[in-house]
NUMAR-568769 format. One line per field, with one value per residue: z, y, x of N, C-alpha, C in turn; chain. Coordinates in steps of 0.1 Angstrom, whole numbers, plus 2048, in hexadecimal, padded with zeros to 3 digits. Each point is the difference from the previous one (the first is absolute). Example, Ala and Ser with C-alpha at 12.3 -4.5 7.8 and 13.67 -1.06 7.14 Angstrom:
residues 2
n.w (84E  7F9)
n.v (7C7  80B)
n.u (884  7FC)
ca.w (800  800)
ca.v (80C  80B)
ca.u (7F7  809)
c.w (800  808)
c.v (80C  80B)
c.u (809  7F8)
c (A  A)
//
This chain:
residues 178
n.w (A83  7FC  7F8  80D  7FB  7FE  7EE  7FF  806  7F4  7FF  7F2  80F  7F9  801  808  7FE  808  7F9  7F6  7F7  800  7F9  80A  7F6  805  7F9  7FA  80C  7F8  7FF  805  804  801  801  809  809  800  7FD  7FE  7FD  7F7  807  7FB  7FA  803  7F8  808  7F7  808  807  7FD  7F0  7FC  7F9  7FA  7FD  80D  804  7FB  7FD  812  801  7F2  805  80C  7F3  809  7FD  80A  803  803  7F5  7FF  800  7F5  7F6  801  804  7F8  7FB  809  7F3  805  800  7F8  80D  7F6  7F8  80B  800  804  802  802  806  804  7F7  80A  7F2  807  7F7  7FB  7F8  803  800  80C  802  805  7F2  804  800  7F1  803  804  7F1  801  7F0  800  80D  7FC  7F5  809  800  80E  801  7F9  801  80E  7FE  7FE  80B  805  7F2  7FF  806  800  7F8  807  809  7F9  800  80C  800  7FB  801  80D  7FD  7F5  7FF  802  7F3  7FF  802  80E  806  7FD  804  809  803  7FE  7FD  7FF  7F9  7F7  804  7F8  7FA  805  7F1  80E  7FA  802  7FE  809  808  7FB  800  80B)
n.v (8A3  80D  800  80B  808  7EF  803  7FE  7F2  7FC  800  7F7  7FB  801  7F0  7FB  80A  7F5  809  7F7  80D  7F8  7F7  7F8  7F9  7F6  7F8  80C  807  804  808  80B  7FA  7F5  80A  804  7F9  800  7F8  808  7F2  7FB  7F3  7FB  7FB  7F3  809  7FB  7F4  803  80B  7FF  80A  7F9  7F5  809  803  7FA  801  807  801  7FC  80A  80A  800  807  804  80F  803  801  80E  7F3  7FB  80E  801  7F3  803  80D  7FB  7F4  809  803  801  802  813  800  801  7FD  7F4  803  809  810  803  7F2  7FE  810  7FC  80C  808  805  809  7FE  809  7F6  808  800  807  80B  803  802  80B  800  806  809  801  809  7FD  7FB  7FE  7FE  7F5  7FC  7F3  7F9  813  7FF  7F2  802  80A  7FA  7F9  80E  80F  7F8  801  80D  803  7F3  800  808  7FA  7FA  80D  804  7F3  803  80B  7F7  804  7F7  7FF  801  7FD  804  7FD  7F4  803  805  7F5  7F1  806  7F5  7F8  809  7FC  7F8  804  7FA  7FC  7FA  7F7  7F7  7F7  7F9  808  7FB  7F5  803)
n.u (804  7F7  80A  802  7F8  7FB  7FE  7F2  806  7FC  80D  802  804  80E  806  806  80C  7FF  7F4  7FD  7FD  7F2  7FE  805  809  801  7FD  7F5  7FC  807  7F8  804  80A  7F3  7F9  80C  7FC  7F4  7FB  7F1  805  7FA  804  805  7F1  803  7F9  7F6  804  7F8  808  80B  7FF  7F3  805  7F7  80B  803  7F1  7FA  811  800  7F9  805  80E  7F5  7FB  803  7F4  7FD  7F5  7F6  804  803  7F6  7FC  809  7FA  7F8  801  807  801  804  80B  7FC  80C  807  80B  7F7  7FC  80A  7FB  80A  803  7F4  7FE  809  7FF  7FC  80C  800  80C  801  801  7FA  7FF  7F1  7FB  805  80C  7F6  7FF  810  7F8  804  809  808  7F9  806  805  7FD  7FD  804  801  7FF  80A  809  7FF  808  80B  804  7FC  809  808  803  804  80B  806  7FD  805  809  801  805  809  807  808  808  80A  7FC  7FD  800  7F2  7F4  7FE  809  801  7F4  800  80C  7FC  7F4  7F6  805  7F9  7EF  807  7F4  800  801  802  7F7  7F4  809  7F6  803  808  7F3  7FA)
ca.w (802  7F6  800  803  7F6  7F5  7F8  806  7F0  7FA  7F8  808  804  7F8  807  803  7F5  7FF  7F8  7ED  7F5  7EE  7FE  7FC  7F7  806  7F5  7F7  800  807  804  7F1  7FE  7F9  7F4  7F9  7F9  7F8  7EF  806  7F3  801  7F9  7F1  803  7F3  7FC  801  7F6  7FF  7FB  7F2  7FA  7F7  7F3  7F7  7F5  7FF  809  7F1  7F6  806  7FE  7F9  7FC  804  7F8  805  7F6  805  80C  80B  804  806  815  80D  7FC  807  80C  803  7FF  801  800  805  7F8  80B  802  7F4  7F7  805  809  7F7  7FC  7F5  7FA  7F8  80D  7F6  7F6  7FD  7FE  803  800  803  80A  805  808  7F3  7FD  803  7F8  7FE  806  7F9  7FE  808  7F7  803  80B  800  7F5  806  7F1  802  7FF  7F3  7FD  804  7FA  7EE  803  803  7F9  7FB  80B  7FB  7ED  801  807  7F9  7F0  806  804  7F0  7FB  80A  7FF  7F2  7FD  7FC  7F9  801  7F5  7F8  7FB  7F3  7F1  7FD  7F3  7F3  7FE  7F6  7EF  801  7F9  7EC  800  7F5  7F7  800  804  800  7F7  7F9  7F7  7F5  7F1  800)
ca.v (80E  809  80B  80E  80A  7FD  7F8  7F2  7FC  7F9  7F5  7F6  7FE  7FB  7F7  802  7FE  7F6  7FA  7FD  800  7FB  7F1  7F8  7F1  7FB  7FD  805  812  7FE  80D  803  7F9  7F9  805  809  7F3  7F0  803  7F1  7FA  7F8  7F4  7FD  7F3  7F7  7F8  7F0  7FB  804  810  802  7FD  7F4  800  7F8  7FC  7F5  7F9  800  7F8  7F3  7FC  7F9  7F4  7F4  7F9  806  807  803  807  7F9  7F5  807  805  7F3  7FD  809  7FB  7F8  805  80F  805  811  806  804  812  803  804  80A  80B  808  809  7F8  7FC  80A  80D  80B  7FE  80E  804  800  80C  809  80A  7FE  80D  801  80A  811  80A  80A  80E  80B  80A  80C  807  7FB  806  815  803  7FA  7FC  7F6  805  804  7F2  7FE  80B  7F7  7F5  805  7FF  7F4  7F8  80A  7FB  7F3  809  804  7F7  7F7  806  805  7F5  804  806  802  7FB  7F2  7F8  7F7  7FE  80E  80C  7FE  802  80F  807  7FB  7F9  7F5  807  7FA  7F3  806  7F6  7F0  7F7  7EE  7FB  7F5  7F8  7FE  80A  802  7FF  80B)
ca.u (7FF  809  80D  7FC  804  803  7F3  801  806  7F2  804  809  80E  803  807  80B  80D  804  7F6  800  7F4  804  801  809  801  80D  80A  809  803  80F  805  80A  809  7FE  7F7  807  80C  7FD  7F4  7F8  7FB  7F9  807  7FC  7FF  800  7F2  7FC  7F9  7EE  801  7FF  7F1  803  809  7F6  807  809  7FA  7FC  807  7FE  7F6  7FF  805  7F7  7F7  7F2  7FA  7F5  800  7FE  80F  808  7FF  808  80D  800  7FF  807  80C  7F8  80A  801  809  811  801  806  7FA  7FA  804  7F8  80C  805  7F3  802  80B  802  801  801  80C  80B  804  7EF  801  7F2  7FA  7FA  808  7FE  7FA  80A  7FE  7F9  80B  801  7FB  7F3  7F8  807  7FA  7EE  7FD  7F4  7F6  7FB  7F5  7F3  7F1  800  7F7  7F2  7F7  7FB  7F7  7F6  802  7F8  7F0  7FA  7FC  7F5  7F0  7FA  7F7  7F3  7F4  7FB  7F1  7FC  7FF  7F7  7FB  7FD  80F  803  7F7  802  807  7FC  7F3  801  7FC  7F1  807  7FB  7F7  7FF  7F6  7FF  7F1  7FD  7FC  7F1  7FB  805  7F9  7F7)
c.w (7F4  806  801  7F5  7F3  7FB  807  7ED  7FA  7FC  80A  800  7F3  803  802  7F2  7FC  7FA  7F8  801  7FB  807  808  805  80A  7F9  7F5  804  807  7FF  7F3  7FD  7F3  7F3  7F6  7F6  7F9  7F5  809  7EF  7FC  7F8  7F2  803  7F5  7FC  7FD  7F4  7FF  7FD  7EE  7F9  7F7  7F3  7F7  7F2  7FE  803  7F2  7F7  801  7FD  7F2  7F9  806  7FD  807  7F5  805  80B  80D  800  7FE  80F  807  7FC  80D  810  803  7FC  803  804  806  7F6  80C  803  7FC  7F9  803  804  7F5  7F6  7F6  7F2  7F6  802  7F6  7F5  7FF  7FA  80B  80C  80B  813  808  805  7F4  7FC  802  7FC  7FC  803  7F7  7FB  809  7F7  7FA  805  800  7F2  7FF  7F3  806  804  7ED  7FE  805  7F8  7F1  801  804  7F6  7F6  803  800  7F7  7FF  801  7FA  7EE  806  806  7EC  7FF  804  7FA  7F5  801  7F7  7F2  800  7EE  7FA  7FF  7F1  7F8  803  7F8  7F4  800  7F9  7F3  801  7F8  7F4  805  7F5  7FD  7FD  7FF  803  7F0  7F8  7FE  7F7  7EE  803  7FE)
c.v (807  801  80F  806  801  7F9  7F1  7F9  7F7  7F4  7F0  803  7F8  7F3  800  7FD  7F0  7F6  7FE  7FE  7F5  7EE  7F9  7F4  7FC  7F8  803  80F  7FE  810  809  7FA  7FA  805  808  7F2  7F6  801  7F2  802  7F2  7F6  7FA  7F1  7FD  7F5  7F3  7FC  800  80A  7FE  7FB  7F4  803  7FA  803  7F3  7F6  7FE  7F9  7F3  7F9  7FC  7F1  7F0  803  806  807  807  809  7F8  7F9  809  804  7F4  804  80B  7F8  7F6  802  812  809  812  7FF  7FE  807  808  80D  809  806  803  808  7F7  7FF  80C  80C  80C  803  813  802  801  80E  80A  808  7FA  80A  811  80A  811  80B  808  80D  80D  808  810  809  803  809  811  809  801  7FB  7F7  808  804  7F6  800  80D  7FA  7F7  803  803  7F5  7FA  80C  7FC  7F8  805  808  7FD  7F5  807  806  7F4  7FB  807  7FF  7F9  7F2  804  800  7FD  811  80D  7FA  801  80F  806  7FD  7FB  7F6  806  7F8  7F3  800  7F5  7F3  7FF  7F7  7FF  7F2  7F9  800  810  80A  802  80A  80E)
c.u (808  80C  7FD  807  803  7F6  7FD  803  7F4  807  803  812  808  805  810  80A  800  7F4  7FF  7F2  7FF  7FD  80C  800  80A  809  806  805  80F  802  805  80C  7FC  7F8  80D  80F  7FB  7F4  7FA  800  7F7  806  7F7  7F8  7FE  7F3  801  7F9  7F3  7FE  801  7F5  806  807  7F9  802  805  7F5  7FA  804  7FE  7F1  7F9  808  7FB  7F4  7F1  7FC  7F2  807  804  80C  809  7FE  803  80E  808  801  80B  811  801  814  802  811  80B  800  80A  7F6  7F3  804  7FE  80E  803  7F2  801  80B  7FB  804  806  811  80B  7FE  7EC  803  7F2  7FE  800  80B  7F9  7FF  809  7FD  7FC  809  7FC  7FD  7F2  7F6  807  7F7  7F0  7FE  7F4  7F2  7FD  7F7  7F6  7F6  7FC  7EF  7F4  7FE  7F9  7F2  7ED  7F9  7F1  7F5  7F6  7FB  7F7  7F0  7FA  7FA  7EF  7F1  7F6  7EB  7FC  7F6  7F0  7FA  7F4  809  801  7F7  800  80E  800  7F3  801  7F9  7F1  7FE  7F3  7F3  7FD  7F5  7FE  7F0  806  7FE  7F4  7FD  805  7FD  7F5  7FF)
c (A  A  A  A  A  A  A  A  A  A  A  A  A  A  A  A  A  A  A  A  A  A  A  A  A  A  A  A  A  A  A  A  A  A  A  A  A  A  A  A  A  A  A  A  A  A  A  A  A  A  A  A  A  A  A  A  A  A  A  A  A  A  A  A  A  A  A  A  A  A  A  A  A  A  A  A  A  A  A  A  A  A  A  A  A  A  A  A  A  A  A  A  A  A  A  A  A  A  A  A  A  A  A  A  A  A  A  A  A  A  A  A  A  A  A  A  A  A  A  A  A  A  A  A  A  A  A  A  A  A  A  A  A  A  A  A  A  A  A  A  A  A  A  A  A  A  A  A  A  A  A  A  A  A  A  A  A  A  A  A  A  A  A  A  A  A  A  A  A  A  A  A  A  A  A  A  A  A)
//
């Protein structure tokens, strides 16, 4: 039954103070105590001789001082002594350590600040008016060029006609004695 006098409610009832939202783990949810005191960290393991990649520097050296010369008697040499790198010599920090100055800062350096004098002078509106008219300037020496008219072959005989051409007294040979 409604409650008299009052909105009927649309919602759901909320659960009692003594309810946790949310997932829990019985082994590892120790509560806040434990989230606020301890670091789930992840122990370090120690890769198994299969994991590491082959040493085929060394498998190579071997392989030529026994006398393989062929692709194929290296892939048996390969098979039958199938050496792995140390795990020394693979850790990646020793393999290549960083190559940075002494003195280096990491992350990025910071903008220098806008002098005041500057900005009291509106010197960064003079530049920018500097840089439109320029920029006009531009424009318009790019449309005169524009506009200039192409060149053809009868603009040019209209301002220089060809000179006439003199007629020749060439004959033919044979008729020449007649």
């Amino acid at each position: 039954q409604p409650e008299v006098g009052k909105p009927q409610r649309n919602c759901y009832t909320l659960p009692a103070l003594d309810f946790a939202y949310g997932l829990y783990i019985q082994r590892t949810d120790g509560g806040v105590p434990e989230a606020i005191g301890s670091w789930d960290t992840v122990k370090p393991r120690r890769a198994s001789a299969r994991d590491m990649p082959r040493d085929f520097l060394t498998m190579n050296r071997g392989a030529l001082r026994a006398g393989c010369t062929t692709a194929r008697d290296f892939n048996l040499y390969y098979k039958a002594k199938d050496l792995r790198c140390k795990e020394e010599e693979y850790n990646h920090l020793q393999r290549s350590p960083p190559k940075l100055p002494a003195a280096f800062t990491f992350g990025i350096p910071p903008r220098p600040s806008t002098p005041i004098f500057d900005l009291l002078q509106h010197k960064y509106k003079e530049l920018w008016m500097e840089q439109q008219r320029a920029l006009t300037v531009a424009q318009r020496v790019a449309k005169k060029k524009k506009d200039k008219v192409r060149e053809t072959r009868t603009t040019l005989l209209r301002r220089e006609p060809e000179p006439a051409k003199e007629e020749s007294f060439w004959h033919l040979p044979r008729l020449e004695k007649v």
